[in-house]
C-alpha positions as CSV (number, residue, x, y, z in Angstrom):
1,X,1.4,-2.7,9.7
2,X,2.5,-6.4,9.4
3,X,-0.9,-8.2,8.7
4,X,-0.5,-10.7,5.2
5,X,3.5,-10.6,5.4
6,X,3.6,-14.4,2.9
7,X,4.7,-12.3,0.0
8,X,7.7,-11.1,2.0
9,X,8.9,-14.6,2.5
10,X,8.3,-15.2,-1.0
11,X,10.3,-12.2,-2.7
12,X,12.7,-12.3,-0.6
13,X,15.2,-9.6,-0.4
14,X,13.2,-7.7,-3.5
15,X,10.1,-7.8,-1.9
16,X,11.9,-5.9,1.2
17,X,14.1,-3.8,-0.7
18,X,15.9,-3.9,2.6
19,X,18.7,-2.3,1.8
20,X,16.8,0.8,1.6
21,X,15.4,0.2,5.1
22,X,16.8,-1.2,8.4
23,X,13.3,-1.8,9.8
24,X,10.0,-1.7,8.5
25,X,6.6,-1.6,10.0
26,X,4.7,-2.8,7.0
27,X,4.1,-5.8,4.6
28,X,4.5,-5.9,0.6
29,X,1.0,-5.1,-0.1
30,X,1.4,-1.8,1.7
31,X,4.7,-0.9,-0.1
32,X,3.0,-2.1,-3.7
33,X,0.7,1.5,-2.8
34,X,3.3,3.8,-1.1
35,X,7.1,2.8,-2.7
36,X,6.6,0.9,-5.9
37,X,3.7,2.8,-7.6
38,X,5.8,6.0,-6.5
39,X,8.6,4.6,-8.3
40,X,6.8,4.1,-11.5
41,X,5.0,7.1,-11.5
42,X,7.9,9.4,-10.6
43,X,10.0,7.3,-13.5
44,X,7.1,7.5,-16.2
45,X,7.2,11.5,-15.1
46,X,10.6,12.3,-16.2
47,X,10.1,9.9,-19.8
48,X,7.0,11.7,-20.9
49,X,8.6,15.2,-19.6
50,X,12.2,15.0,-21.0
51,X,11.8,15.9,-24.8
52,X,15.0,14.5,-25.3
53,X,13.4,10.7,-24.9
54,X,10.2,11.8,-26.6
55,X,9.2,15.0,-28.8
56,X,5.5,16.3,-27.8
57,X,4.2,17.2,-31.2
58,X,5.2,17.7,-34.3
59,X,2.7,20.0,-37.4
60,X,2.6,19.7,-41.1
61,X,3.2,22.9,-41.6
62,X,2.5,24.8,-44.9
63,X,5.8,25.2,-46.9
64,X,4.9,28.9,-47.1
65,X,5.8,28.8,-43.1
66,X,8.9,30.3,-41.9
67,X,11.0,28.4,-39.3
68,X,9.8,30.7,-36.8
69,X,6.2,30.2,-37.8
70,X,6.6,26.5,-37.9
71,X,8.5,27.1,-34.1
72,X,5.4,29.0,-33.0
73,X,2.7,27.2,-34.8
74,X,3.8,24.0,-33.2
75,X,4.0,25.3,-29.6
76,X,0.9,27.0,-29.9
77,X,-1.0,23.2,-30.7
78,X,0.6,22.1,-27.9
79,X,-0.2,24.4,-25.5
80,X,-4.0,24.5,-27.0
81,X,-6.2,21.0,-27.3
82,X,-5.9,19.9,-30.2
83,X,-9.2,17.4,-31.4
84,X,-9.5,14.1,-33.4
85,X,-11.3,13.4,-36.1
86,X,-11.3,9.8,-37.6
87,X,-9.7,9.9,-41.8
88,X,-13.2,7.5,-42.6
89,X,-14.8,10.9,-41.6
90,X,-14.6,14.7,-43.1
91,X,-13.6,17.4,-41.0
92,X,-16.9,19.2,-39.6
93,X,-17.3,22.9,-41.5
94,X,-18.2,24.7,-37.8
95,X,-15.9,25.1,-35.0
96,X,-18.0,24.0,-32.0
97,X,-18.5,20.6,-33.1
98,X,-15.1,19.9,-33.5
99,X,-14.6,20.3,-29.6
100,X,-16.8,17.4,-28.3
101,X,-13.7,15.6,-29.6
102,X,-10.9,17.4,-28.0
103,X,-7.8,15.8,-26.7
104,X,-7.3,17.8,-23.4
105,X,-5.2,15.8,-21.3
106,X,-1.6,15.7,-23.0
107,X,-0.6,18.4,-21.7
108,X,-0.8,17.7,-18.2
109,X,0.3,13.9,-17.8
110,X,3.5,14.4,-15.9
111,X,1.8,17.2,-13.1
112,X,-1.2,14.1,-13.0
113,X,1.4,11.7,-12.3
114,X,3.0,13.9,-9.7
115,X,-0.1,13.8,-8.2
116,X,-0.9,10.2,-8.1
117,X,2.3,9.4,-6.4
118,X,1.6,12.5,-3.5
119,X,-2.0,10.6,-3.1
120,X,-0.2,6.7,-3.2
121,X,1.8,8.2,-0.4
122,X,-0.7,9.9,1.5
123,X,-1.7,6.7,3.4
124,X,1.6,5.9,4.8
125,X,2.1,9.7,5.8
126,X,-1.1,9.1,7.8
127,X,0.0,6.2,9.1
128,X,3.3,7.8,10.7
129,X,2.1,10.7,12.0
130,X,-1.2,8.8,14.2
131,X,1.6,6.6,14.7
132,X,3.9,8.8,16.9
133,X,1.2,9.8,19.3
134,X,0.7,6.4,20.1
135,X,3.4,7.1,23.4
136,X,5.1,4.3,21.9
137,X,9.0,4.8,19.9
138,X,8.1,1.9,17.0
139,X,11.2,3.2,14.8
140,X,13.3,3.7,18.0
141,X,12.1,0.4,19.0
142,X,12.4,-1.4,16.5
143,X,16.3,0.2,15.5
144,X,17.3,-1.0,19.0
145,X,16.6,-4.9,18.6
146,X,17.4,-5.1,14.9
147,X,21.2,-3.5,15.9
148,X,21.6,-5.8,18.7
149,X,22.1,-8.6,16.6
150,X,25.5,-8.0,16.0
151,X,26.0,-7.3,19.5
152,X,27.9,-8.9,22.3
153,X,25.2,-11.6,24.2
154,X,25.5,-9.8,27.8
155,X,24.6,-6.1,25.5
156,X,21.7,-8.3,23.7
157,X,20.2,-9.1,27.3
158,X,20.4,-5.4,28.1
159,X,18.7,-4.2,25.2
160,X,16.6,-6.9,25.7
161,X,15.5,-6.3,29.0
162,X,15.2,-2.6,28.2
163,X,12.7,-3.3,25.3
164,X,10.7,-5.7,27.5
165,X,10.8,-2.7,30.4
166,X,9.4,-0.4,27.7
167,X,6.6,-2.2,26.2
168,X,5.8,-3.7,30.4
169,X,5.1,-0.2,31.5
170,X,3.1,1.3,28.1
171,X,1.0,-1.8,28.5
172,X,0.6,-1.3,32.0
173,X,-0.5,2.3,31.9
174,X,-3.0,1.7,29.4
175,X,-6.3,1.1,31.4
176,X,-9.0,-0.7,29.5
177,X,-12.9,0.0,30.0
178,X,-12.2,2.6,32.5
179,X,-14.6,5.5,31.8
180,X,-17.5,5.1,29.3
181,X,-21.2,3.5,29.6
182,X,-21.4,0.1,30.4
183,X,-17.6,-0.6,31.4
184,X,-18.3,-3.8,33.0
185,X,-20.4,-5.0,30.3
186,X,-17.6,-4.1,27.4
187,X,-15.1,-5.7,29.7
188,X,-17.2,-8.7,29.6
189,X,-18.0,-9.3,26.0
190,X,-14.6,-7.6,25.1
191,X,-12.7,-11.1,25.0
192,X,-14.8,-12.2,21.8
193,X,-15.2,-9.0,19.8
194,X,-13.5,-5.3,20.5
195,X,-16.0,-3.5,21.7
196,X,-14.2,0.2,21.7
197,X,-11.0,1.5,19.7
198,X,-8.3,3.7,21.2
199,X,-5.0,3.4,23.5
200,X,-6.9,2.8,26.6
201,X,-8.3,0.1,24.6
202,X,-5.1,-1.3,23.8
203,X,-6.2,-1.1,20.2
204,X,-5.1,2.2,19.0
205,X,-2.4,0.9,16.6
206,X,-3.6,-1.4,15.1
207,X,-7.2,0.1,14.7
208,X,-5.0,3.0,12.6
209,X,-3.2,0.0,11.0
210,X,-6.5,-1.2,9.5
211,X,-7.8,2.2,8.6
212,X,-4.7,3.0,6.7
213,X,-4.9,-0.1,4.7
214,X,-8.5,1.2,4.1
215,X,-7.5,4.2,2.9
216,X,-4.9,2.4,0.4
217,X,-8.1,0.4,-1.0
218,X,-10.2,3.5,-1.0
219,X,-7.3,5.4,-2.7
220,X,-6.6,2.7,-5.3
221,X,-10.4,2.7,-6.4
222,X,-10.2,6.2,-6.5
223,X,-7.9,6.5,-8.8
224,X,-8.9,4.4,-11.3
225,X,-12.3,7.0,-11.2
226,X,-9.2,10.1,-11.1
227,X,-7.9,8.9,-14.8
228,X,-11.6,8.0,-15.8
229,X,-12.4,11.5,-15.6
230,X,-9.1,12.8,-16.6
231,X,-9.1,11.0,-19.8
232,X,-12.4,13.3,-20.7
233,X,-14.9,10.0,-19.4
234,X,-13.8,7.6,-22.1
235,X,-14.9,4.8,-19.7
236,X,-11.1,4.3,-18.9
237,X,-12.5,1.1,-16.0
238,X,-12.9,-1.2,-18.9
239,X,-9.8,0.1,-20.8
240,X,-7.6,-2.9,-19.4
241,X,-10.5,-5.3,-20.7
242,X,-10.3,-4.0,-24.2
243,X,-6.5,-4.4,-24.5
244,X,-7.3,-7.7,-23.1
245,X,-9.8,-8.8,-25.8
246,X,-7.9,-6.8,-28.3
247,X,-4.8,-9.0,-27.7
248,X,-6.5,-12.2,-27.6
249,X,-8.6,-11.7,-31.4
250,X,-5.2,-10.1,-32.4
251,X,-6.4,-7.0,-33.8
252,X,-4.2,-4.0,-33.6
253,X,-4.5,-2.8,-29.6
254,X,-2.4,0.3,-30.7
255,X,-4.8,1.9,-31.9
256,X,-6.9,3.7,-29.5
257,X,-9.8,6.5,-29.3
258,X,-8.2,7.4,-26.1
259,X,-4.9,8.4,-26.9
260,X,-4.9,9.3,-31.0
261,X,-1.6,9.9,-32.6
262,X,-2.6,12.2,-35.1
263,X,-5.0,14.9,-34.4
264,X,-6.4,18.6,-36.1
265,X,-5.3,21.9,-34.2
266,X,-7.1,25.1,-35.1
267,X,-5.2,28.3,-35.1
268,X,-5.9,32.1,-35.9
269,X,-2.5,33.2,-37.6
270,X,-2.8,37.1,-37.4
271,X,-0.7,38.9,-40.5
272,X,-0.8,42.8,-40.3
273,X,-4.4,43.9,-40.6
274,X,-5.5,40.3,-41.4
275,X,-6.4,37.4,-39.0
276,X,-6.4,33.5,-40.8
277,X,-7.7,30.3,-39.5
278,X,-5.6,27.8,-40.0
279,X,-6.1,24.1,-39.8
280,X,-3.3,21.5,-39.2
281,X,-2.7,18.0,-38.8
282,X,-0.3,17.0,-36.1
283,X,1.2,14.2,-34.4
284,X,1.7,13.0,-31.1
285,X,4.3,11.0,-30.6
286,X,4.1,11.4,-27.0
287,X,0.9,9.7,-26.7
288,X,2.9,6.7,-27.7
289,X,4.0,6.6,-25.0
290,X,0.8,7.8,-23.0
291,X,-1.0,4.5,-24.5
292,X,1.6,2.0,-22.3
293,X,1.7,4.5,-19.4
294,X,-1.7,4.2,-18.6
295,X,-2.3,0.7,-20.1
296,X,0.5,-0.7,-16.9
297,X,-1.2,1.9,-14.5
298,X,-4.5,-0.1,-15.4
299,X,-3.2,-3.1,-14.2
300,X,-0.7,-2.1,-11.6
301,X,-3.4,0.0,-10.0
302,X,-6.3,-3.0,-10.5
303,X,-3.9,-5.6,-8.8
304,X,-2.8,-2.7,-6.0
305,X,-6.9,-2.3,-5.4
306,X,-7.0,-6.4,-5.5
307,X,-4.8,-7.0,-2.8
308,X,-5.3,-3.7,-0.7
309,X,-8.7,-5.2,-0.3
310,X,-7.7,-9.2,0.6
311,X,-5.5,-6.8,3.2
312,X,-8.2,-4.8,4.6
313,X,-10.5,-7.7,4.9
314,X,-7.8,-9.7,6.6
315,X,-6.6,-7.2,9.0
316,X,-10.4,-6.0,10.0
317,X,-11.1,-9.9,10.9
318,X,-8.2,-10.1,13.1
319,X,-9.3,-6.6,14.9
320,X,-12.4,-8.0,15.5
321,X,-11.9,-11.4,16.4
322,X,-8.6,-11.0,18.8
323,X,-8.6,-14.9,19.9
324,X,-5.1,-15.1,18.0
325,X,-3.4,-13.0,21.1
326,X,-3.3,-15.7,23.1
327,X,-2.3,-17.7,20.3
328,X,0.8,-15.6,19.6
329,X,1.5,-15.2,23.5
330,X,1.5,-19.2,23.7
331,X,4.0,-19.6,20.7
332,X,6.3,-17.7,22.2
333,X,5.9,-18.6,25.9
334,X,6.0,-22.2,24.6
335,X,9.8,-21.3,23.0
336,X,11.0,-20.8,26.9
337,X,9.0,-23.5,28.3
338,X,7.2,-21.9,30.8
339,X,4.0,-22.2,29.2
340,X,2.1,-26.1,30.9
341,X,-1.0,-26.3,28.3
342,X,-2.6,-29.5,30.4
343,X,-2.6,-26.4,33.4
344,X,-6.1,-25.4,33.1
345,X,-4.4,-22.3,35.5
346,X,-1.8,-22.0,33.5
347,X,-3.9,-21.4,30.3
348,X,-6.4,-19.0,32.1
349,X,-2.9,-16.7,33.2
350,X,-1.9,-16.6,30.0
351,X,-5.1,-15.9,28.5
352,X,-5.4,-13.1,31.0
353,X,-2.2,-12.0,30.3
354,X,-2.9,-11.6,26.5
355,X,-6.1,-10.3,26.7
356,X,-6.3,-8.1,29.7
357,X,-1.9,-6.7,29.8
358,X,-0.4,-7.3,26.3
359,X,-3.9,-6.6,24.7
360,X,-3.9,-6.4,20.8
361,X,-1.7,-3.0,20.9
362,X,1.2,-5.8,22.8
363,X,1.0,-8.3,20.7
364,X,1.1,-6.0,17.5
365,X,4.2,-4.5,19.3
366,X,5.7,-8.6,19.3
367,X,4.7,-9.0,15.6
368,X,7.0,-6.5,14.6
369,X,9.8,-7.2,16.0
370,X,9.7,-10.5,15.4
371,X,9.4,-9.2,11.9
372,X,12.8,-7.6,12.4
373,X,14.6,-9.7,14.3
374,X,14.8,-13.1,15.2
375,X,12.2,-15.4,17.2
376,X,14.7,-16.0,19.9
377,X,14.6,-12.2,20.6
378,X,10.9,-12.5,20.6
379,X,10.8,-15.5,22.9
380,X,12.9,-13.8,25.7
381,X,11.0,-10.3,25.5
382,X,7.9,-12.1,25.8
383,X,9.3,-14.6,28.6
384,X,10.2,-11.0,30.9
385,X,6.7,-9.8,30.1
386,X,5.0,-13.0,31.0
387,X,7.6,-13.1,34.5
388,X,6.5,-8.9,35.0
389,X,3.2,-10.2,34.9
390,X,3.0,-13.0,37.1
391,X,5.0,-11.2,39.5
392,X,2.4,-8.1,39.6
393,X,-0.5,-10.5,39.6
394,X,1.0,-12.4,42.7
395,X,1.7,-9.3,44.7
396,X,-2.2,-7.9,43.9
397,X,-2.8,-11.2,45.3
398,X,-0.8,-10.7,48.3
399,X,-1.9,-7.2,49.0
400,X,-5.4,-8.2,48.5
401,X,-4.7,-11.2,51.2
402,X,-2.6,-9.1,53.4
403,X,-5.8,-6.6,53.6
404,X,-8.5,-9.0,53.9
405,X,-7.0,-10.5,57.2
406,X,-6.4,-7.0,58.5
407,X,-9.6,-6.1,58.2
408,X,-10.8,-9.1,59.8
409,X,-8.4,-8.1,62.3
410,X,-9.6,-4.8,62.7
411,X,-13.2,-5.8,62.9
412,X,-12.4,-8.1,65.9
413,X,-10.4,-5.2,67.8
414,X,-12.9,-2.5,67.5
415,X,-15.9,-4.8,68.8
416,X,-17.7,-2.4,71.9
417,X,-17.6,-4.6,74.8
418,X,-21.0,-5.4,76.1
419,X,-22.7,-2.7,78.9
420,X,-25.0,-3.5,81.1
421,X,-25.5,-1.2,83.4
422,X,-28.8,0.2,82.3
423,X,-29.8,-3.3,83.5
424,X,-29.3,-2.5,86.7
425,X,-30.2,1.8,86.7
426,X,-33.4,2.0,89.4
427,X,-31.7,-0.8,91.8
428,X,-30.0,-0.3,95.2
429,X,-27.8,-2.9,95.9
430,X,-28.2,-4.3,99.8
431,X,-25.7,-4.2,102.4
């Protein structure tokens, strides 16, 4: 998925962590979603799970309490919602009001982390699978090149020419508009705007390549509406505002409704025959840490929506509107010098070439390996495809030549010599 790769070039070797990868098939956008929010969630998982970084609550007991009362009282609050009730107001006499202010979400922030990070990577999971069935090796593909950098020049041209072979004869066995309504008229129109999605298209990867940066837009939004609702409603999309405007007028951000620090737990104690009701005041220390969690997930997840958008956008305009194939086909053509742009036939074979051989599924092939490798291994890929092509389009020619002058042939042979003799039927000649 290379669409938008200028924040590569601008990060650098963090921004393609590529020590971790040989080759990749995506841009920094894409790995914001799948890698690095997967890395801060599985991190902030193990801080707010680990009591040894952070202990979950803490009671004021009753100094009448045994240490095994205080042991049990305190895991009980945990394990129950404890509610909140601000020290400006007095605690309500009745139990049922006291749970429209419940705190019920504690408990499960590491499993809701989990589970953010299996949805951040549920996108790229989509993306390799469709990707496989494409009857195209990408990984394989793209291993082969990047290695043969540090190979000897006559086993670069081999691998070369093998790549080139490989992409020649999957671009050559995909057959665009052949079955359908209106073929001809979808082949017509199908220079200016795709008119059809698939591999007989010539558009199957990188019509899944813009549906799987949809789906990292899509998931970003929803889940900013996951923790909304998760956080009990507490209008958690303007929560990065109010830090914001919290900050700015200097007030004490710390202290919010959303994640309260100290809190009431009710309890029935049961004593022999007797059953108490015990109230408590606890605190949370690991909300704490549950305030700046959520407060970076804000932002990390607003800016990961951001740009997963820009990225859609981009990458839908360049499905639609494919003129930049021929573009990228004359860059590299250009490199070899076998590209003559004041040919007007020269242009037309190389638009053909781009739009009706390499097609958008070719050139999205090129892209990425000129994304692993360097532009001279581009060039000279492209250079055998371009020489496959002219060859194949010469020999149609000929065929087609070869067949119109045998027919002509044939329709001179096979011409019945005139008869006249019903001309003559009824007539006796004289002697």
């Amino acid at each position: 998925m290379p669409y938008v790769t200028f924040l590569d070039s601008i990060l650098g070797p963090i921004g393609l962590y590529e020590g971790l990868r040989s080759v990749r098939d995506d841009n920094f956008i894409d790995r914001m979603s799948y890698y690095y929010s997967n890395m801060f969630l599985l991190f902030f998982t193990v801080l707010v799970a680990t009591e040894d970084f952070v202990e979950p609550i803490h009671c004021w007991c009753p100094e009448e309490f045994t240490d095994t009362e205080r042991i049990y009282t305190q895991q009980l609050c945990w394990v129950s919602n404890t509610y909140r009730v601000p020290f400006s107001e007095p605690i309500p006499p009745q139990f049922e009001p006291r749970d429209n202010d419940e705190v019920t979400y504690y408990q499960w922030v590491p499993l809701i982390l989990l589970l953010m990070a299996a949805f951040f990577t549920f996108p790229r999971q989509v993306w390799k699978y469709c990707s496989q069935h494409s009857g195209v090796g990408i990984k394989k593909m793209l291993t082969l090149v990047a290695e043969s950098v540090k190979d000897e020049p006559n086993v670069q041209e081999k691998k070369i020419q093998m790549v080139a072979d490989y992409i020649d004869a999957w671009c050559t066995n995909m057959k665009p508009y052949r079955s359908g309504m209106y073929s001809s008229v979808r082949e017509k129109y199908g220079h200016y705007c795709s008119v059809g999605f698939g591999r007989h298209y010539g558009n199957y990867l990188v019509t899944l390549c813009v549906f799987v940066k949809l789906l990292f837009f899509l998931n970003a939004i929803g889940q900013l509406y996951f923790l909304n609702e998760f956080l009990g409603g507490r209008d958690f999309w303007i929560y990065g505002y109010e830090v914001i405007y919290k900050v700015i007028l200097e007030h004490n951000w710390g202290q919010s409704t959303r994640f309260p620090k100290v809190t009431l737990c009710d309890f029935d104690l049961r004593q022999l025959e007797n059953v108490q009701r015990w109230t408590l005041q606890c605190v949370l220390p690991v909300n704490l840490y549950n305030e700046k969690i959520f407060i970076f997930l804000w932002f990390w997840i607003s800016l990961v929506a951001f740009l997963s958008f820009g990225n859609f956008i981009y990458s839908l305009f360049i499905i639609l509107y494919p003129r930049q194939k021929t573009s990228f086909a004359k860059k590299y053509l250009k490199m070899e010098n076998v590209y003559d742009r004041g040919n007007f036939l020269s242009r037309k074979m190389v638009r053909k070439f781009a739009d009706n051989h390499l097609r958008q599924d070719g050139i999205f092939l090129l892209k990425l390996l000129s994304f692993n490798t360097s532009t001279v291994f581009v060039s000279k890929i492209t250079n055998i495809l371009w020489e496959k092509y002219r060859e194949r389009v010469h020999e149609v020619g000929r065929t087609v030549e070869n067949e119109f002058y045998e027919g002509k042939r044939k329709t001179v042979r096979y011409i019945p010599e005139p008869n006249y003799g019903h001309l003559t039927d009824g007539y006796e000649s004289e002697v």
